[in-house]
N, C-alpha and C positions, 0 to 999 in steps of 0.2 A: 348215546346211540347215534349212527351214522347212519341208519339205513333210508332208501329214498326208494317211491316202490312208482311204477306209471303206467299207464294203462288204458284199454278202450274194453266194453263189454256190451253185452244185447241191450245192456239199460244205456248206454251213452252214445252207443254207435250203429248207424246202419247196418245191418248183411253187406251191402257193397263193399262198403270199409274194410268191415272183418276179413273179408275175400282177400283182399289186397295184404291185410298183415298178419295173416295163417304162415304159420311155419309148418313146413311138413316134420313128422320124423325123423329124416333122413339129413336135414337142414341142420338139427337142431344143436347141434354139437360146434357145429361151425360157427354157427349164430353165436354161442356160447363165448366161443374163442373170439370171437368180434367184438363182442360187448366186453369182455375182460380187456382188451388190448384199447379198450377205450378210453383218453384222459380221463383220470378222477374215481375210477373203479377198483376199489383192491377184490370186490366180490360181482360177482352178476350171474344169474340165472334169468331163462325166459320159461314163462308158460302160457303154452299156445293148446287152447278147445276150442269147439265150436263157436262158443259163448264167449272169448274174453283173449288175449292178445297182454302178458304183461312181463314187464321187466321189475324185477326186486333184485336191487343191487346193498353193499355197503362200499362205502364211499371214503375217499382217503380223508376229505379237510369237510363232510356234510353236503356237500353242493357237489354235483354231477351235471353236466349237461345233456340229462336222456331226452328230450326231446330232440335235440342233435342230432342221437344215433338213432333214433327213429326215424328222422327226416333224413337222413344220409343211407342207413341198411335198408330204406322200404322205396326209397325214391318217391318221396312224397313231401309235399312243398306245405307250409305251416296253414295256408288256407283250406289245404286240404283235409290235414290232422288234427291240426291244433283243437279245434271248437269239441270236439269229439274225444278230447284226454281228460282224464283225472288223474293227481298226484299226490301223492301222501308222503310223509317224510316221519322218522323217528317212531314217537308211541303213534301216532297213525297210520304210520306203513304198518308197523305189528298187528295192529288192530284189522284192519283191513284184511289182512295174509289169515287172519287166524280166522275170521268170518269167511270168508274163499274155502280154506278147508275146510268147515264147519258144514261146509253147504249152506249158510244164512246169503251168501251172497248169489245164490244160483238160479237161472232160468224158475227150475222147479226147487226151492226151497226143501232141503232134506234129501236129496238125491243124492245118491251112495258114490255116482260115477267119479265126481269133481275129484274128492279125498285120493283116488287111486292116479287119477291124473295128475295131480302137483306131485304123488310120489315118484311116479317114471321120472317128470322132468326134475325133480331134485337127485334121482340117482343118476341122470345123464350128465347133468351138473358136474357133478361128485367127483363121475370117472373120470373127467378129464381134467379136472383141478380145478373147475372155478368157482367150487363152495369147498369151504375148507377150515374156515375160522367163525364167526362171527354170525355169517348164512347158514353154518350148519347147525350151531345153534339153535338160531329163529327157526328151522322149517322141523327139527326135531321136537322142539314146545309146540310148532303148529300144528302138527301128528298128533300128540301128547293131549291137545286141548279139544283137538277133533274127534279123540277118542271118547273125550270126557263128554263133551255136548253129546255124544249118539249115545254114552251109558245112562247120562243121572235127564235125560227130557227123552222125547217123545216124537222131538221134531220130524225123525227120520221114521216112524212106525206106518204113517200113511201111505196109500197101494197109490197115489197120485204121480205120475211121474209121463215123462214126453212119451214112453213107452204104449201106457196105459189110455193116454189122451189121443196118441194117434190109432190106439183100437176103436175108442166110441167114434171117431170121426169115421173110421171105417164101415162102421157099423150101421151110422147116418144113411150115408152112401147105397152100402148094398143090403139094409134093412138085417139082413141076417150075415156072418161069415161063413154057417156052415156049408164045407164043400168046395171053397174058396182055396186057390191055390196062388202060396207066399213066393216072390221071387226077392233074395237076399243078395246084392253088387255091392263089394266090399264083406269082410270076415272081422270086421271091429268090434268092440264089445256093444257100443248103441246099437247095432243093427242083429246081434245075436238077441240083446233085451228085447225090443220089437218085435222079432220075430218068437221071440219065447211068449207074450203076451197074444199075439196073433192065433199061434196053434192050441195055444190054451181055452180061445174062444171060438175053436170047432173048422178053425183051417183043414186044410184035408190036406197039403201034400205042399211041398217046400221046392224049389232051387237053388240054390248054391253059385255065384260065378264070381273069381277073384284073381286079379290079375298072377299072384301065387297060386299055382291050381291044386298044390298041396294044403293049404292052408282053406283051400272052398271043400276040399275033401272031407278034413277032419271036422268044418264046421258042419257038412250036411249029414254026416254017422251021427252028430248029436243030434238029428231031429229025423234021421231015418228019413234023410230027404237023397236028389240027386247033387251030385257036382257038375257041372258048365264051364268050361274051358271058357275063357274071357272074350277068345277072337269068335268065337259062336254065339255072345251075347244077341246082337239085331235078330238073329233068326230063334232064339227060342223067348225071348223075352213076352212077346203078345200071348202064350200060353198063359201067364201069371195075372193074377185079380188083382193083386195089389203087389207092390216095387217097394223096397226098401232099399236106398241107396245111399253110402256112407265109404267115398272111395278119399284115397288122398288125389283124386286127379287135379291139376289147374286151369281144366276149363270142362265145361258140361261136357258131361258123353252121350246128355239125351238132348236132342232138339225139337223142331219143330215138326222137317220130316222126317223124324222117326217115331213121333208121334204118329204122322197121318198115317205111316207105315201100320203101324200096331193096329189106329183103330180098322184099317180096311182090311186085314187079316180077321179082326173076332168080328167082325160084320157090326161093326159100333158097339161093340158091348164096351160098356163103360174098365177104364183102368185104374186107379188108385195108387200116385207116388208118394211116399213119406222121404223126401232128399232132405235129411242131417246131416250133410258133408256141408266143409265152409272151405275153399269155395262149392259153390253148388254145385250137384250134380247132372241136373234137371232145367234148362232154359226157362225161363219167364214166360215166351212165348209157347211154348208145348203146352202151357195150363191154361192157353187162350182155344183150345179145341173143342169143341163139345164133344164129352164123353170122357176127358184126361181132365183128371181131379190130381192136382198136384199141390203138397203142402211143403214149405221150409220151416227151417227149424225155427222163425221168428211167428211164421204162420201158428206153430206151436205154442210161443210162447202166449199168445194171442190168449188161445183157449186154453192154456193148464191156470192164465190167473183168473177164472172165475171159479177153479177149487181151493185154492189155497187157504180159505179165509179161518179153517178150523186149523193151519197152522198156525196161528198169528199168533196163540197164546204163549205155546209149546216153544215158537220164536224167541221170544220176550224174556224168557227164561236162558235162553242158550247165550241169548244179547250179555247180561248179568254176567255167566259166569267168564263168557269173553274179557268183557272188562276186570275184572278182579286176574283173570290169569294174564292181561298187559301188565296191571299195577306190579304182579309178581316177577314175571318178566325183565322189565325193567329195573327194579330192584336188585334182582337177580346180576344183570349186567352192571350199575353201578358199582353194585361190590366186586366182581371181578374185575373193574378199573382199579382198587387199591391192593390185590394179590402180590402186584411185583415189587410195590414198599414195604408192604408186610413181610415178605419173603426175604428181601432185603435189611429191613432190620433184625429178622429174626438170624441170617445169616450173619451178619454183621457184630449182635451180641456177641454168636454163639465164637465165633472167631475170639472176642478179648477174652471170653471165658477160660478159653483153651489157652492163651498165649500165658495168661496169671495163672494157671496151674503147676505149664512147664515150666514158668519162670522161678515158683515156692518150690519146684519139688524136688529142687537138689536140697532142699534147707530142710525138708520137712523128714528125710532121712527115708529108712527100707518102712512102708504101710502095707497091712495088712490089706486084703480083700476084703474085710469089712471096709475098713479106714479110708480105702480107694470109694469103696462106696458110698461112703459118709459125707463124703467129699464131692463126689459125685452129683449126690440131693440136693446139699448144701449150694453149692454154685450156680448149680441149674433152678432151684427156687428163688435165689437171689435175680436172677434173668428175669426167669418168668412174671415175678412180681416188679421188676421195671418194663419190659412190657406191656402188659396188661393195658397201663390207661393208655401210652400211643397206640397201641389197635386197636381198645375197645371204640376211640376215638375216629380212626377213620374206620371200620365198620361203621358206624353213625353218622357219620359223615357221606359215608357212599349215596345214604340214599336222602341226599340234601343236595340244595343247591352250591355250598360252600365243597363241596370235596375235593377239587384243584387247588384250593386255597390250602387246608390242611396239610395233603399229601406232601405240598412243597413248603409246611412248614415241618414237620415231622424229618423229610429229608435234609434240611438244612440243620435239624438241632442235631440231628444224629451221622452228620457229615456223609450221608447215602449218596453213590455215585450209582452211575446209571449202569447198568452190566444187561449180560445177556436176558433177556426174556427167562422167567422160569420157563419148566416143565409143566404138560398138563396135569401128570402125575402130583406135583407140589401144588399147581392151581385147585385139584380137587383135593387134596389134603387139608389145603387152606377153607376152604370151600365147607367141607364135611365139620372142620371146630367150632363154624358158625352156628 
């Protein structure tokens, strides 16, 4: 295995941080092609959430220099990043990637969002070439395993989520929701959750405002709310009790005075921001007003970990089965290391087989279609049982530390030169005998 995985998340790294190494969207493809056209990468994907900022690449010779491209794509100098990365490489990048989908590694433990987000960024990946071999692989087992931890535990069954945790804090606040009206900036899926949790606990009446004003439309028909034209946000925003904002902007769209703005409009009646965008959407200073209750999504994380604790067990389980699908994994990969000597010798027999038939079978006179037949088994059983022990050998070998050692003893007794790469077609034939 080659893969080398790097990365910052809410557990290693400031909100500041994060800010700085958000990729948008619209970024992300290009990003993609940057990271591929990088010394030492035959593979690289990014994936960029609120929470976490990381590159999983495979590697031509194991060694990558991503911290490099991090400090050269972000403009940002080793004091600044460094102390705030973690790096995994081989069975620990797997491991890691497969806990990230799993949701074991997330803000809220069990949340549903993470799994849908590595899958965008792995089809953005895709499209434009830069997962193809090896990466597609690993993020298909990572799906594969993510599915498995959400069917056979529990992890995921709990109502806990940033959603749920920024209701009660609302709730603190204005003692009750009911009557309370949502204002939703941005049409993303955390801000559509949020506000589905909100209306559920006795909101009375929605906005909608998204720099797409088709996409605030179709959000606000699903809550029977209105739509807000973007450039009309300052003038309708102080109608709403609580703000849920989640845009891809790069610098806040809410300040200080538009704080004061709002409170002198509702006569101080207190507002209530939930800003989940990284970077923020919401200044620091607006939450120094009296009456402007503003939470980030680190704010968040603050409060959803004193529920956690009845996941821990449900955890410990999903941990388990992680480990066991790396060991398999891995294993997995090893063996498809000796496909193209297997394929090669079995090419190889099959070749003398053929040359010794044409060469008896002027001698051997007119055979019947039995006889062709007979002939047929005959030859092909005498292969397959020379066979047999060189691959039973390097299967066994694959998943040992000796499997270099074999493969290039196997090729040298059976004079195997190096030829084209199989097909995946014959990879998974080969694959399916095991």
């Amino acid at each position: 295995m080659r893969f080398q995985l790097i990365g910052v998340n809410h557990k290693s790294a400031p909100l500041e941080l994060r800010e700085r190494l958000a990729i948008p969207e619209s970024r992300m493809p290009d990003t993609c092609r940057d990271l591929n056209a990088y010394p030492g990468i035959e593979e690289g994907m990014v994936i960029s959430t609120c929470n976490r900022v990381e590159i999983v690449a495979h590697t031509t010779n194991g060694h990558a220099d991503l911290r490099g491209f991090l400090h050269d794509h972000f403009h940002l100098t080793a004091d600044e990043l460094d102390a705030h990365l973690y790096e995994f490489r081989e069975k620990d990048a797997v491991r890691h990637l497969f806990r990230v989908a799993s949701s074991l590694d997330s803000m809220v433990v069990g949340e549903a969002q993470i799994l849908g987000q590595v899958k965008e960024a792995y089809a953005t990946a895709r499209a434009i070439g830069a997962v193809r071999g090896q990466l597609d692989q690993l993020f298909s087992r990572a799906f594969a395993v993510a599915k498995r931890v959400r069917t056979e535990t529990a992890v995921g069954s709990s109502s806990v989520s940033i959603a749920s945790v920024a209701v009660e804090l609302a709730k603190k606040i204005f003692g009750t929701l009911e009557g309370k009206t949502v204002f939703i900036i941005g049409a993303g899926k955390m801000s559509e959750l949020a506000a589905r949790h909100l209306m559920a606990h006795g909101c009375a009446s929605i906005f909608v405002a998204n720099r797409t004003y088709d996409r605030a439309i179709g959000l606000a028909q699903r809550f029977n709310g209105q739509a807000i034209k973007f450039e009309d946000l300052y003038n309708t925003c102080d109608r709403a009790d609580i703000v849920i904002t989640s845009t891809g902007s790069p610098h806040a769209i809410f300040r200080r005075e538009h704080g004061e703005q709002f409170l002198a409009r509702r006569k101080n009646r207190p507002m209530f921001f939930i800003d989940i965008a990284v970077p923020r959407d919401v200044s620091p200073e607006m939450g120094k007003l009296d009456g402007i209750f503003t939470y980030d999504i680190d704010d968040l994380q603050q409060a959803v970990s004193s529920h956690v604790a009845d996941r821990r067990k449900e955890a410990e389980l999903a941990e388990a089965i992680i480990t066991s699908e790396v060991e398999r994994f891995e294993a997995r990969l090893h063996t498809l290391d000796v496909v193209p000597t297997i394929v090669s010798l079995q090419d190889h027999l099959e070749t003398i087989r053929q040359a010794e038939i044409d060469r008896v079978r002027g001698r051997m006179g007119h055979l019947t279609p039995e006889q062709e037949m007979a002939v047929e088994a005959l030859t092909r059983g005498i292969i397959n049982k020379v066979m047999h022990t060189p691959i039973t050998t390097l299967k066994t070998a694959a998943r040992e530390s000796e499997a270099t050692t074999v493969v290039d003893v196997v090729r040298r007794l059976f004079n195997l030169h190096d030829k084209e790469a199989p097909s995946q077609d014959k990879k998974n034939e080969v694959e399916t005998r095991q």
